[in-house]
C-alpha positions in Angstrom: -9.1 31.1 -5.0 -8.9 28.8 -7.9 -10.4 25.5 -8.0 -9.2 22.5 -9.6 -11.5 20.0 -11.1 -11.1 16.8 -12.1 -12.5 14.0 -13.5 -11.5 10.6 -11.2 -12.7 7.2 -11.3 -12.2 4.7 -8.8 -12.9 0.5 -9.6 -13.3 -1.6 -6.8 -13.4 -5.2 -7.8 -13.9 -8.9 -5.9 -12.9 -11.8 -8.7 -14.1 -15.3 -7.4 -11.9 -17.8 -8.6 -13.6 -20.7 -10.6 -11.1 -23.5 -12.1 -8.8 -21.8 -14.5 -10.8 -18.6 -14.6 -12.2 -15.5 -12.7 -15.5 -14.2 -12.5 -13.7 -10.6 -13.1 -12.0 -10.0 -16.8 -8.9 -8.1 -17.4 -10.6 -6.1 -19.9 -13.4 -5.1 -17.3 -10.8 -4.6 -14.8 -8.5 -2.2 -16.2 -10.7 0.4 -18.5 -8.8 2.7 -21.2 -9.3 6.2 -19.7 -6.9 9.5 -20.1 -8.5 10.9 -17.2 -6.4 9.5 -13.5 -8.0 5.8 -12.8 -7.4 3.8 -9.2 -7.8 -0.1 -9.7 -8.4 -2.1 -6.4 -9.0 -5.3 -7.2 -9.3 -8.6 -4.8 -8.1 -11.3 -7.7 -7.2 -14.3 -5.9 -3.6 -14.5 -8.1 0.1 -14.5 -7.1 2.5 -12.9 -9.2 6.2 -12.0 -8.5 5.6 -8.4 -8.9 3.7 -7.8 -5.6 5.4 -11.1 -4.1 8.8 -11.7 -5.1 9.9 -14.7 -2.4 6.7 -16.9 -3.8 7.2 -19.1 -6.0 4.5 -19.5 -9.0 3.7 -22.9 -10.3 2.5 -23.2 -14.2 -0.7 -23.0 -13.1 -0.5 -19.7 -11.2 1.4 -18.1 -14.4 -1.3 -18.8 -16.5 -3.8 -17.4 -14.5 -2.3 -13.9 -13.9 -0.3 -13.4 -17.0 -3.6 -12.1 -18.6 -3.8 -9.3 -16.0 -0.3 -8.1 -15.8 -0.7 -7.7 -19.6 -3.7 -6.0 -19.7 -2.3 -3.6 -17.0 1.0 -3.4 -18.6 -0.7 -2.5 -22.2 -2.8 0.3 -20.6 0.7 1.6 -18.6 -1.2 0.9 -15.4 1.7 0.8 -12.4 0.8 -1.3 -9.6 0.9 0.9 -6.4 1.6 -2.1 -3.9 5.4 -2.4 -1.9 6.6 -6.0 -3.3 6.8 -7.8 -0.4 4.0 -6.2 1.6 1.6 -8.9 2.7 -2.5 -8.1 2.6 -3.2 -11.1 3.5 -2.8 -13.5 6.4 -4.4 -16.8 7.0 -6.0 -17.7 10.4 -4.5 -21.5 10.1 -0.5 -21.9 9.8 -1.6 -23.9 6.9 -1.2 -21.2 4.1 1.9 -18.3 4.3 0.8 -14.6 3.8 0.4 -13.3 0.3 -0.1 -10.0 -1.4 -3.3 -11.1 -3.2 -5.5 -7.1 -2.5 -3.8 -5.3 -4.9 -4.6 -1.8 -5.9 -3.1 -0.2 -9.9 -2.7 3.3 -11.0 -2.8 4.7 -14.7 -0.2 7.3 -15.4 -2.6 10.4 -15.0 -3.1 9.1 -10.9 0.6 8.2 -10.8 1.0 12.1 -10.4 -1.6 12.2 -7.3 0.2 9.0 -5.6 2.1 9.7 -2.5 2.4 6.1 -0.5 0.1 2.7 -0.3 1.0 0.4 2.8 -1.7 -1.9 5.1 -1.4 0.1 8.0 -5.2 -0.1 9.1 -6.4 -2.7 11.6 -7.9 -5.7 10.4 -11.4 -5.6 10.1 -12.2 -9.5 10.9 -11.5 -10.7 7.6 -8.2 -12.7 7.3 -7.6 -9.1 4.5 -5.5 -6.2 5.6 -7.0 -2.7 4.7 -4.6 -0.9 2.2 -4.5 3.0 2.7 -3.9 5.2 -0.2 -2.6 8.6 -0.1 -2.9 11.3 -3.1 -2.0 14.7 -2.9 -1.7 17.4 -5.6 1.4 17.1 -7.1 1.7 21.3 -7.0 1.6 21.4 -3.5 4.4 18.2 -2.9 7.6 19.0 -3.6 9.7 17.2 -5.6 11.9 14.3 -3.8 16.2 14.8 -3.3 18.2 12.7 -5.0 21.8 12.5 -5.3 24.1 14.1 -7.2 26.0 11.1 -8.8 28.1 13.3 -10.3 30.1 14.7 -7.1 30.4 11.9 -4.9 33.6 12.4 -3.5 35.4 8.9 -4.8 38.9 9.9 -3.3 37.2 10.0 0.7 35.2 7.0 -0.2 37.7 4.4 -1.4 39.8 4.1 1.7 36.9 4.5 4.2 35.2 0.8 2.0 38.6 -0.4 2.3 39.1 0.0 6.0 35.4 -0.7 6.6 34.3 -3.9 9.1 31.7 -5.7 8.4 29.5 -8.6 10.5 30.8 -12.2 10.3 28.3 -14.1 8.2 26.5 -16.8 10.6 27.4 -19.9 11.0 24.5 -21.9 10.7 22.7 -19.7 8.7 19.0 -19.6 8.7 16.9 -17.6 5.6 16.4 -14.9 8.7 19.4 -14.9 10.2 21.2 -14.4 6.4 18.7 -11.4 5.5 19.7 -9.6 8.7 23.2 -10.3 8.0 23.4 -8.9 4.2 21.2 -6.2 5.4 23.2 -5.3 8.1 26.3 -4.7 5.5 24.2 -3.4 3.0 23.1 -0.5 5.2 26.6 0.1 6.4 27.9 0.3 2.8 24.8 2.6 1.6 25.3 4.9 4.0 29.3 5.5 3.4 28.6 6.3 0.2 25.2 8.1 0.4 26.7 10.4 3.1 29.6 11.3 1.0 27.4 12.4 -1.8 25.6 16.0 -2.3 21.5 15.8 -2.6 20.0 17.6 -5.3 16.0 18.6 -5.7 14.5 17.5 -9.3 12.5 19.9 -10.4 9.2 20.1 -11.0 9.6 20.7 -14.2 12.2 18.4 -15.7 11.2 16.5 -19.1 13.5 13.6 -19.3 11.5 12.5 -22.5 12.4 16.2 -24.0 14.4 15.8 -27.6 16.6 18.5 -29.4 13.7 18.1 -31.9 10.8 18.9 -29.6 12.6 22.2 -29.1 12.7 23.2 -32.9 9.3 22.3 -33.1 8.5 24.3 -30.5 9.9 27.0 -31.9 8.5 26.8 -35.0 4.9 26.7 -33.3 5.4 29.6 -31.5 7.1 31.6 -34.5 4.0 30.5 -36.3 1.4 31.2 -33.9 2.9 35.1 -34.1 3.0 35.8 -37.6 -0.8 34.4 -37.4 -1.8 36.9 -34.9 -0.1 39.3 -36.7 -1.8 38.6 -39.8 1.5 37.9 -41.5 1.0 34.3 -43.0 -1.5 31.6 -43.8 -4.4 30.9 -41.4 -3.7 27.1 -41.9 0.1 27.0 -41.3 0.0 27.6 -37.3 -2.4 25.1 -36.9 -0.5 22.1 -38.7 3.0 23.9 -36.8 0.5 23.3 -33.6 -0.9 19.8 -34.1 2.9 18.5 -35.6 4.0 19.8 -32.3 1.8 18.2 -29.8 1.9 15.1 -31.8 5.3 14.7 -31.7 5.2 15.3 -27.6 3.0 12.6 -27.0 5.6 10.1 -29.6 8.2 11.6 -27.3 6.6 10.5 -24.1 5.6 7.0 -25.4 9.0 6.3 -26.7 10.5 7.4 -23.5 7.9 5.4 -21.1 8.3 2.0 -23.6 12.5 2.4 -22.9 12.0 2.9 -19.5 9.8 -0.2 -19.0 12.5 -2.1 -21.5 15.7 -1.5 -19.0 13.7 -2.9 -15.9 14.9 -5.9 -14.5 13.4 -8.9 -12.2 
């Protein structure tokens, strides 16, 4: 049997909120570790991320923007569904908000299977997040479709000939969400049944270059002739630490485009 250790570090913060400020910094908040780091943090802020149909005054902005900076700077992903309230008032004075959130760096995103509010609550007007990790050798990778085969030609008449709801009349906010839902599903589903699954693998790169690979050969070609005693002691080494380098560029380039291309 072969165990698996490693090093994990979990912060559990409470900020109290004092005028324009909060009694827990960004820079406390959200450490700079390599090793996998959970944030759960209690901040008293709004921000569209974790509440998308709230709307943020000035004054919210300002309060939250240094946060989501911080996070954003140390590629910390915030693990909450948007949407997905933690918080409900016990007056019908104050809507729910998402205000107990909970962050992940990139070396827990691998752990991280699901985070909803599914406990009971415990008295306190807060809802109890759970958070699931499991080792990412044991979790298979998730089916996604094969974009590539989706049979266009069965498709086109069947959206064509396809009925959908009548909007309402006197629409309500409710009563519209139902209604675009409702057509939404019908839509997804056409097209999502008409198209073949396939399983990503576990070992898919997408930040892997044509130039990583020649550098990988190099290091390996290297590493040989050095074990076989047939060139310089100090070439491998630079072939090695060129090659890892130029991983680690690879990955950040690829992580900073991805964040680029994400909208609202």
């Amino acid at each position: 049997m072969i165990l698996l250790r490693i090093l994990f570090r979990l912060y559990n913060a409470y900020s109290i909120p004092s005028g324009h400020n909060r009694s827990v910094s960004p820079v406390d908040l959200f450490p700079q570790h390599d090793f996998p780091t959970l944030v759960l943090a209690d901040l008293n802020i709004d921000h569209s991320a974790s509440d998308p149909t709230r709307f943020l005054s000035n004054h919210d902005q300002f309060i939250c923007s240094p946060y989501v900076d911080r996070a954003s700077a140390l590629l910390f992903c915030l693990l909450n569904t948007p949407g997905v309230y933690t918080r409900f008032s016990f007056t019908s004075n104050h809507r729910p908000a998402v205000l107990y959130l909970s962050f992940a760096n990139t070396a827990l995103l691998l752990f991280f299977s699901s985070c909803n509010p599914s406990l009971l609550p415990t008295g306190s007007d807060h809802t109890p997040l759970t958070i699931i990790l499991s080792t990412p050798l044991l979790k298979p990778p998730p089916k996604g479709l094969n974009w590539k085969y989706t049979d266009w030609d069965h498709i086109s008449p069947l959206l064509a000939d396809l009925t959908l709801a009548t909007p309402p009349a006197l629409p309500t906010p409710h009563s519209l969400d139902l209604w675009f839902d409702d057509g939404l599903a019908k839509i997804t589903h056409l097209i999502t049944s008409n198209t073949p699954t396939k399983r990503l693998s576990s070992y898919s790169k997408p930040w892997w270059t044509p130039e990583l690979t020649q550098l990988q050969g190099i290091h390996h070609h290297t590493s040989h002739l050095m074990r076989k005693n047939q060139t310089s002691p100090a070439l491998a080494p630079v072939a090695r630490n060129t090659y890892f380098k130029a991983i680690q560029s690879a990955k950040r380039v690829h992580w900073s485009q991805f964040l680029a291309n994400l909208d609202a």
